[in-house]
N, C-alpha and C positions, 0 to 999 in steps of 0.2 A: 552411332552405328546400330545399337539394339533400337532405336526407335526406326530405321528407314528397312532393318527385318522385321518388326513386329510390322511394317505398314505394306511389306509386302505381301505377308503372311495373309493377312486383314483379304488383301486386294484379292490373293487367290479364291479366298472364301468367298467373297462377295460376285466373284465372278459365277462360281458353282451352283448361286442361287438366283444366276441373274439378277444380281441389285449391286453393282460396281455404277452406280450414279454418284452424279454432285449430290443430288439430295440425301441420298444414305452418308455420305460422306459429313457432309453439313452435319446431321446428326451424328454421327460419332464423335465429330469434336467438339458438339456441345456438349458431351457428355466422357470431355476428358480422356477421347481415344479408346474406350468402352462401348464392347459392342454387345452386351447385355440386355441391354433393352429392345435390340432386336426383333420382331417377331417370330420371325421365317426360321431362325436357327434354332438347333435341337440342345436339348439340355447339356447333350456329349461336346458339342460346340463349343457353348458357351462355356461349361468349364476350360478347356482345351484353349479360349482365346481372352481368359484374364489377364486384364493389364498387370503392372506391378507392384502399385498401389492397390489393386483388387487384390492382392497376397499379399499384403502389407503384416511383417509378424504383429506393429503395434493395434494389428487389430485384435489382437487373440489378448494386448494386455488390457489394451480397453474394456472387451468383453467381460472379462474376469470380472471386472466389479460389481456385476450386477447377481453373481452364481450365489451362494451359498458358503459362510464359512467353512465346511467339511471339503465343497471342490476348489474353494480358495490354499488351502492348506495340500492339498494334494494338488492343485496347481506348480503352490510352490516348491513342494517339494523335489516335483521331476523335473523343474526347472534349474533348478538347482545340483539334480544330478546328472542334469545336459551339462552347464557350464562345469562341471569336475572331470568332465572328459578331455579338457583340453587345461585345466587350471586346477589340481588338486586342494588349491585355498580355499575354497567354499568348501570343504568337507566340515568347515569349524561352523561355518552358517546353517548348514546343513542339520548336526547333530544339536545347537541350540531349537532349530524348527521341530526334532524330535522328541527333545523334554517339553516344551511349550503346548505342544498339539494336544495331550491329555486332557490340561489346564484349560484351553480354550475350546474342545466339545462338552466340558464336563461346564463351562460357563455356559455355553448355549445353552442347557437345560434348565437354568434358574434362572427365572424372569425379574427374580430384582435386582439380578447383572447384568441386566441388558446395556448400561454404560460403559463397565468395563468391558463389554465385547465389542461394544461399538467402538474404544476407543482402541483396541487390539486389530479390530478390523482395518483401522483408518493406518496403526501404523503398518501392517502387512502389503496393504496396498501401496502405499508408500516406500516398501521395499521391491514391489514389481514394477512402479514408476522410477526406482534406479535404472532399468533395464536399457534403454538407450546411452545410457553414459558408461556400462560396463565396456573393458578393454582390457586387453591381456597387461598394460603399462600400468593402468590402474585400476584393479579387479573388485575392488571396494568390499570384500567377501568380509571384512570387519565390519563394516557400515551396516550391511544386511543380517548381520548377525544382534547389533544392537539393535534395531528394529523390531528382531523376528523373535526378542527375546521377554518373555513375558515378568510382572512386575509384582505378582500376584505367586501363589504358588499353590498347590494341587489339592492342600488338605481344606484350604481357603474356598473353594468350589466345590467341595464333595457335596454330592445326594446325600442325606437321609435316606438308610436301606428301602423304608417304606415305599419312598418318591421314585427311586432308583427301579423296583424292583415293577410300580407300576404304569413307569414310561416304557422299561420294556418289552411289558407285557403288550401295553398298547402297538408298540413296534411289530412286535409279532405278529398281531391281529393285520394291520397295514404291510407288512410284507408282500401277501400273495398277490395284493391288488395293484402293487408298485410296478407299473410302465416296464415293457420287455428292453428300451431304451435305457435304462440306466445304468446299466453295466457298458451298452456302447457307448455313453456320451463319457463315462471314465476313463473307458480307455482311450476315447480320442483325445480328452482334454493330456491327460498323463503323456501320450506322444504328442503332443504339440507340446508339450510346452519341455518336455525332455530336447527337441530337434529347434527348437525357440533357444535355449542354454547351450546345446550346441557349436550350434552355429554360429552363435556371438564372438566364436575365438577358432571358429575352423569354417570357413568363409562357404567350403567344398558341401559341408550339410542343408544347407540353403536349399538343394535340388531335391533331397528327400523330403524337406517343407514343404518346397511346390508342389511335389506330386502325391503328399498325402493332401493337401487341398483340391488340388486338380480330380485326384481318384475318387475321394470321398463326394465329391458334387456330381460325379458318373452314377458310383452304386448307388444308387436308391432306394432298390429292390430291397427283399427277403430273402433269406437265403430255402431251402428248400423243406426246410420245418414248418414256413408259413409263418412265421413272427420274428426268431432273429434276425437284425438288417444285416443287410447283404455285406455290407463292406465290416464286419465285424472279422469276416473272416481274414483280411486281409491284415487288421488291427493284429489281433491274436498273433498271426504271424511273425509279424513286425517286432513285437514284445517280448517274443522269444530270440528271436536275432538280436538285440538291442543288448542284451545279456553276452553274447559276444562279438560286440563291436570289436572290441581291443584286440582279437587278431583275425581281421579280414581285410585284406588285402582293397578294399572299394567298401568301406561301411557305409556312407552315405548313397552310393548308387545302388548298395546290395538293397539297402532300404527302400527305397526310390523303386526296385523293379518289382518287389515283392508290394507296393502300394499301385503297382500298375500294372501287373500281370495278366490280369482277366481284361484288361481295357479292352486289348485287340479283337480275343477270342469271341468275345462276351455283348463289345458293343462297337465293334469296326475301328478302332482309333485308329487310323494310318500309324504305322512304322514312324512314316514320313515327322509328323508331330511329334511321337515321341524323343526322336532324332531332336528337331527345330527343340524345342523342352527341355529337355534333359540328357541330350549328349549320346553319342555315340553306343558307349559304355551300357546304359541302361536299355536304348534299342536294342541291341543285340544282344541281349539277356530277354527282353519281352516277348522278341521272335521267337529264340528258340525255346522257353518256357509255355507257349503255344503250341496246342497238339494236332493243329491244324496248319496245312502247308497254304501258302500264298493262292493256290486256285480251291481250299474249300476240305482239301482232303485230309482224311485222318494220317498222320506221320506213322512207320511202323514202329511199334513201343521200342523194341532193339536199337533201331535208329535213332527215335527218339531222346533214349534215357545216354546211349553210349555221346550226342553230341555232347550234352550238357554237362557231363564233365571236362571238355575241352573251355569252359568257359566259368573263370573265379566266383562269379556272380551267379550265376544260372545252377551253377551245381552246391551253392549253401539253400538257395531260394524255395529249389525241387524240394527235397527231402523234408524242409522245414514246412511245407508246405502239405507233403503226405505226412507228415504227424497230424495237422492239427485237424486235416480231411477224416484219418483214421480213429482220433478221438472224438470226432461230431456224428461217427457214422449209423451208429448203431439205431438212431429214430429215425433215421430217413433211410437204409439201405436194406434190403430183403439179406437174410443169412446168408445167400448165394452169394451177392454181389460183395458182402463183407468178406466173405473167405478168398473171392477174386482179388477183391483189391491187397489185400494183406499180403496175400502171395504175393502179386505183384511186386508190391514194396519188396518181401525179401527179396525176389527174385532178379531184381532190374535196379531199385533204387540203393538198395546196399552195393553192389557190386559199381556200378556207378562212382557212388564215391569212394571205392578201394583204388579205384584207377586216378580219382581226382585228387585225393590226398597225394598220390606220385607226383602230378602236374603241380599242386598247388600247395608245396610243405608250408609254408608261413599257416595255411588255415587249419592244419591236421588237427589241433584240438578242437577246432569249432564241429571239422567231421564227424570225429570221436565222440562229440556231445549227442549230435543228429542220430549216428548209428545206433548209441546206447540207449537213447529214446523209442527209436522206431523199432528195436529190438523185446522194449519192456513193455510197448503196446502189441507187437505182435504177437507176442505170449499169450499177454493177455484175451487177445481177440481169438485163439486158439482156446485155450481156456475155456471162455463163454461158447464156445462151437462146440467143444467135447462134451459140455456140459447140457446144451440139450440135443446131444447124441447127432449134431448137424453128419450128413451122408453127402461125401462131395458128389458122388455122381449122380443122383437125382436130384441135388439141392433141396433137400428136406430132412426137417426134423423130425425127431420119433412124436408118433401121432398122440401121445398122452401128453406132450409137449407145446402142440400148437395152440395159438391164440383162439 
């Protein structure tokens, strides 16, 4: 049944670009019902029509092997505190990977251990190659603990202060020049591999995997600093929801809409797709998280903000969302437009969720977390406004103030 929709799916497409031939056809199934190779279709496409196998989790454990022990280690660890979302027994596997982790950055740094990390390494990986046999019947959270559990112990691997004290000097030096990606490719690996452990025992996370893959091969961009990538922003989001999963009413689609919220806006994804994709549930969170109505036009903010607490998903998504807008703003936003948005937020996005916590008591502490957040930022954005004597009604600062 999912192969004769994905083959309709296909067929729409193909029509839209005029290439619904045998020969286009011919070629997708030599290539496994993959239509990546494609020419004519746009990058937004081609994420939008991966096969299943092209989202395959055992690709993320594959990959892993070739990272670095520090994102192997932090691999495992949010993998680990995926599968304790539905299996609290890996908490024992879990706190073995925290005593061990010291032991094995503190081996990286001593080149005449390079054996015992290699052999640390082989067994780590060896407990992410459990990952297809894991099941709620037999969760093996002992097995991966014997593994993950080092044989060596911490005073065995210490620096010499000297050695210690002139690697981190050298680190220091190498800091500023380390890639503006490294902080995104953390937090991607850390949700993937948190929604990878997941999903292994709650089948329903699988959607919020797809569609951090599907969204992540959209954003490509930067965001409007000119160097952070785009889809960081969405990440960030994600990470602070992720922290309360345990009472939201849709964790997995909450996830899912906050990794595709910008799609529509941003880069036309039909409804329609997100619909076929990812259900119901997360369309109708993506719509109404769009500030723009179906012919182009801006929604009035009132309207706007009053729908999205009619909706469990759309109204944790908002707010979490105007946090992490209102913490990034200060290098890309003129004092004017910061004191706008701020207002705003109190204005529209607090009252918002005083009405949704009514609709939606099972989420009221998740609310309560959002409000107290964007209540400690808006201070603060107040704060830095008083302080160089910002004037709402001219928007400007006192002129001994200006850059």
């Amino acid at each position: 049944m999912q192969d004769a929709i994905q083959k309709l799916r296909i067929e729409a497409l193909l029509k839209r670009h005029d290439a619904n031939t045998p020969e286009v056809w011919e070629a997708i199934d030599r290539n496994s019902g993959s239509v990546q190779h494609l020419p004519f279709l746009s990058a937004v496409e081609r994420a939008c029509y991966k096969t299943p196998a092209e989202i395959d989790p055992l690709l993320a454990i594959k990959a892993i092997e070739s990272k670095d022990i520090d994102r192997q280690l932090m691999a495992m660890r949010y993998l680990l505190l995926g599968l304790m979302q539905d299996c609290p027994e890996y908490k024992v596997a879990l706190q073995v990977l925290e005593e061990a982790a010291p032991c094995v950055v503190a081996l990286s740094k001593v080149p005449a251990r390079d054996m015992d990390l290699f052999a640390y390494k082989a067994r780590l990986l060896s407990a992410f190659a459990l990952y297809p046999q894991l099941s709620k019947i037999n969760c093996q959270a002992m097995r991966m603990s014997q593994l993950l559990k080092p044989w060596f112990d911490e005073e065995s691997v210490a620096l010499p202060v000297a050695e210690a004290e002139s690697i981190d000097s050298l680190a220091g030096l190498a800091a500023p020049l380390a890639p503006v990606t490294g902080q995104f490719d953390k937090l991607f690996d850390s949700m993937q591999f948190f929604l990878l452990g997941a999903m292994k025992h709650d089948n329903s996370y699988r959607i919020a995997y797809e569609a951090l893959q599907v969204s992540s091969a959209i954003h490509v961009g930067v965001r409007k600093d000119g160097k952070t990538p785009e889809f960081q922003h969405q990440l960030e989001i994600a990470h602070l929801v992720r922290t309360m999963l345990r009472n939201l009413i849709h964790p997995a689609e909450t996830l899912a809409a906050i990794f595709l919220h910008d799609t529509p806006e941003d880069y036309d994804v039909p409804y329609a797709e997100i619909n076929w994709l990812f259900g119901v549930l997360v369309a109708n969170a993506t719509k109404l998280l769009n500030k723009y109505d179906e012919q182009g036009n801006p929604k009035p903010l009132d309207e706007y903000y009053s729908a999205l607490a009619y909706d469990p998903i759309a109204s944790v998504a908002k707010p979490a969302d105007n946090g992490h807008n209102q913490s990034t703003m200060a290098s890309v936003f003129s004092y004017k437009k910061q004191f706008e948005y701020s207002l705003n937020i109190k204005n529209r996005s607090w009252n918002m969720m005083k009405v949704a916590r009514r609709l939606w008591p099972e989420q009221e502490s998740v609310y309560e977390n959002l409000k107290f957040l964007l209540r400690i930022q808006y201070n603060a954005v107040q704060a830095m406004l008083n302080a160089v004597q910002f004037d709402p009604e001219t928007g400007e600062i006192h002129p001994a103030l200006r850059p």
